[in-house]
N, C-alpha and C positions, 0 to 999 in steps of 0.2 A: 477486600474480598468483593468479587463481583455478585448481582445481582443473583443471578442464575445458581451461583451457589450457594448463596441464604437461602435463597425460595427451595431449593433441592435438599439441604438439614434441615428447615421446618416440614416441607414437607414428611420425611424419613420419621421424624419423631411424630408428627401427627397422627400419619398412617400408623406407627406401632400402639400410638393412643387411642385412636378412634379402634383398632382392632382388637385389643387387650379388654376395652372397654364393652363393646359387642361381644366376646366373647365369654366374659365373664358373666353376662346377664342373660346368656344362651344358652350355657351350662347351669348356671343357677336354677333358672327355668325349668329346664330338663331334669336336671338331678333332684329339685322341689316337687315337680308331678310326681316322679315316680317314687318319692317318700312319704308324699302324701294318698299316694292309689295303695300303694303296700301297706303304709305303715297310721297314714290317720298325722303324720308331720309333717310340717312345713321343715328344708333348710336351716331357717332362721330358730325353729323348737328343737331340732337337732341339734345345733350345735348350742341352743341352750342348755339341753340337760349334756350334752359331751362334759360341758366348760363347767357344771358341778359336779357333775362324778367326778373329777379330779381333786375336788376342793377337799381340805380335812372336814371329813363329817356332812360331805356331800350338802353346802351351803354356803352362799356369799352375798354380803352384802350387796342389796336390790342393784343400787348407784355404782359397785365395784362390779358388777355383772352387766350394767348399761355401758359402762367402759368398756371390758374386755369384749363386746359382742358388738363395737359401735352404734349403740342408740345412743337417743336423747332415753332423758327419764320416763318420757312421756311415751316413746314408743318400749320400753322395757317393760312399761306396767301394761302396754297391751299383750306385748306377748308374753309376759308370766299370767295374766289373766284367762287366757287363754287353758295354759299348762296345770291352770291350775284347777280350772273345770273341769277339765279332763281327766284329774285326780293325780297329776303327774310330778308335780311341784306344788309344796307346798309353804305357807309361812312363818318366818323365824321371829322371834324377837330376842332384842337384846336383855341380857339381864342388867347391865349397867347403864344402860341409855335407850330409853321407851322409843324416842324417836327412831329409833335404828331398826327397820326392818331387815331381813332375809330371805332369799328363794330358798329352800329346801326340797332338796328330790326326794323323793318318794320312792317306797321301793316298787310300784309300779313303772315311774319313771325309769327308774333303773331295767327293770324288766324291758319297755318299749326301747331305749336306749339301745339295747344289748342284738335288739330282735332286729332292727331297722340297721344296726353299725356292720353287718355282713354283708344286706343286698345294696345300701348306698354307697358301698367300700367299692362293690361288684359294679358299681352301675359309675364309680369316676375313672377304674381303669377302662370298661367297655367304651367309656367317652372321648378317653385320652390318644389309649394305645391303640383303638382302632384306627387314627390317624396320626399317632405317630409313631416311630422307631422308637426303640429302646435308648439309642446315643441320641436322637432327638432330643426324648422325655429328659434325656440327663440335663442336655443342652439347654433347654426349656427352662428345668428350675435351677440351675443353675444363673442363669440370665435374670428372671424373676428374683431369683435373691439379692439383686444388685437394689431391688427399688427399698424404698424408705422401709424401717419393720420389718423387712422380708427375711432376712439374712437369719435368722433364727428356727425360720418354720422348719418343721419337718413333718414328713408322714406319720409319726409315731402322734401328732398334732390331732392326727384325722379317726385316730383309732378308740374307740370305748374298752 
């Protein structure tokens, strides 16, 4: 292969990285303010209490919730710290093993959950489909489901 055409496939995938990457920290941004101006949540509290209303009994261990939301331990316990001032979440303990804590939503949480999952629903189509076509958006996540983990998401993911 000549030269021109390495440098022109790294190039190709760069450009979809460097832009995928910008873009997701644009919308993040965006769709954070205005959960935060409406609703008093960050993003990152949103789809904390999403990711327990789903759980049996609206709770899951601290460490299996640092997983499914990508932190470290250290940043899960700031943001349940948080959640939890707020009166939004609150903590579990195990009956068989002391060390085990849990987040637990609250039925506040649940309430702000419910209040916030309409306008920030409202606020990722106004984001998307204002710039793109409908066969775009199919396009779109369709192509995204190619990368690592992806291939399972759906919108039914984003919904309270």
């Amino acid at each position: 292969m000549s030269r021109q055409v390495l440098t022109t496939q790294a190039s190709a995938a760069l450009d979809a990285w460097a832009r995928l990457l910008r873009g997701h920290s644009a919308l993040t941004r965006l769709l954070s303010a205005e959960l935060r101006a409406e609703h008093g949540l960050t993003i990152n509290d949103y789809e904390a209490l999403l990711v327990l209303s789903r759980e049996p009994e609206c709770a899951m261990r601290r460490v299996d919730l640092a997983g499914r939301l990508l932190l470290s331990p250290s940043g899960v316990t700031r943001l349940l710290d948080g959640l939890e001032a707020a009166g939004l979440v609150g903590k579990g303990s195990c009956p068989s093993d002391a060390r085990v804590t849990y987040a637990v939503l609250t039925e506040q949480g649940r309430e702000r959950l419910e209040a916030a999952s309409e306008s920030h629903l409202a606020g990722v189509r106004r984001a998307l489909e204002g710039r793109f076509s409908r066969v775009e958006l199919e396009t779109l996540a369709e192509l995204l489901g190619r990368l690592p983990d992806a291939a399972d998401a759906a919108a039914s993911d984003c919904v309270a």
